[in-house]
C-alpha positions, 0 to 999 in steps of 0.5 A: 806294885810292879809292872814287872811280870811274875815268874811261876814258881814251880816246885818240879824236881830238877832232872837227875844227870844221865848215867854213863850208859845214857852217854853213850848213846846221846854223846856225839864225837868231838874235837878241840879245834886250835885255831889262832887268834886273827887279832893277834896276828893283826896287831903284832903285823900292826906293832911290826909296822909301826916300830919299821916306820919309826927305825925309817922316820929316824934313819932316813934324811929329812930333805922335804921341809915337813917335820919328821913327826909328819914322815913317822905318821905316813909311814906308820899309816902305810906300814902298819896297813901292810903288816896287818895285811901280812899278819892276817894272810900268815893268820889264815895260812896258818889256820888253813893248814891246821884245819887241814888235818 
């Protein structure tokens, strides 16, 4: 046996849908509300950094003497905190305009 406790089985008749008549009276009004994805935005701003950090890391004379995979890192780190940034402000402006109508 099971200590599981037993559901009752009860044999009620399920409640037959509303006819449109009803709906009327109990639907309340609706819209769609189109908001954009915040991750999205995060993680493209994010995406963005990075790649400037590595076109950066490439391009720009290595003159300290620690390693250009130690540059990309840093610059990644900064970049990519800055294009999160940039991707949720553009994220939130968007959705401030968009609820505004």
């Amino acid at each position: 046996m099971s200590d599981a406790p037993e559901h009752e089985t009860t044999s009620a008749a399920p409640e037959a849908p509303p006819v449109p008549e009803d709906l009327a009276s109990v639907a309340s009004p609706a819209h769609v509300r189109r908001a954009p994805r915040f991750g999205s935005f995060i993680g493209t701003g994010v995406g963005a950094g990075i790649v400037v950090a590595m076109i950066l890391a490439i391009v720009l004379p290595n003159s300290t003497g620690t390693g250009r995979f130690l540059v990309f890192v840093l610059l990644a780190l900064g970049f990519g905190l800055v294009g999160a940034l940039v991707g949720g402000a553009l994220a939130t402006g968007l959705d401030r305009t968009r609820s505004a109508r």
